[in-house]
Steps between C-alpha positions, in 0.01 A plus 500: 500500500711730293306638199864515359591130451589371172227297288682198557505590846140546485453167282712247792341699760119382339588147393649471824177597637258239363426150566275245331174423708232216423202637386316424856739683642430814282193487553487490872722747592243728252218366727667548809616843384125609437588609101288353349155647659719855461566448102158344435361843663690716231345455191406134449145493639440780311649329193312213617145671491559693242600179251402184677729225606567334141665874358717370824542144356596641198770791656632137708559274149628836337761474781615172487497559101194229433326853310662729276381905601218463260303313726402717801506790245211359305279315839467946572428597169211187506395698840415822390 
């Protein structure tokens, strides 16, 4: 690719690029692709032994906007 294309170039080049997939489908080619064992390695056992699974729960609902930031912010002050 040319690092000199245009940013519209750039933008129809991306959108281009992408389809929609089922969420099955996501998540298999992850499995099949072996990422998840590799991410889960890099940080988020530690996290998880360090906090316990519901500081996870809570980082999951802050995602999906079910908890405002407050919420895993005050579960680790309550831990230490």
């Amino acid at each position: 690719m040319d690092y000199r294309i245009t940013r519209d170039e750039l933008v129809a080049m991306v959108e281009g690029s992408t389809r929609e997939l089922s969420a099955a489908d996501h998540l298999q080619l992850h499995r099949d692709a072996g990422d998840f064992a590799r991410w889960g390695r890099r940080g988020g056992l530690r996290t998880l032994a360090l906090y316990g699974s519901p500081y996870f729960s809570l980082l999951t609902r802050l995602r999906w906007g079910r908890v405002e930031v407050e919420a895993p912010v005050s579960y680790l002050e309550a831990l230490r």
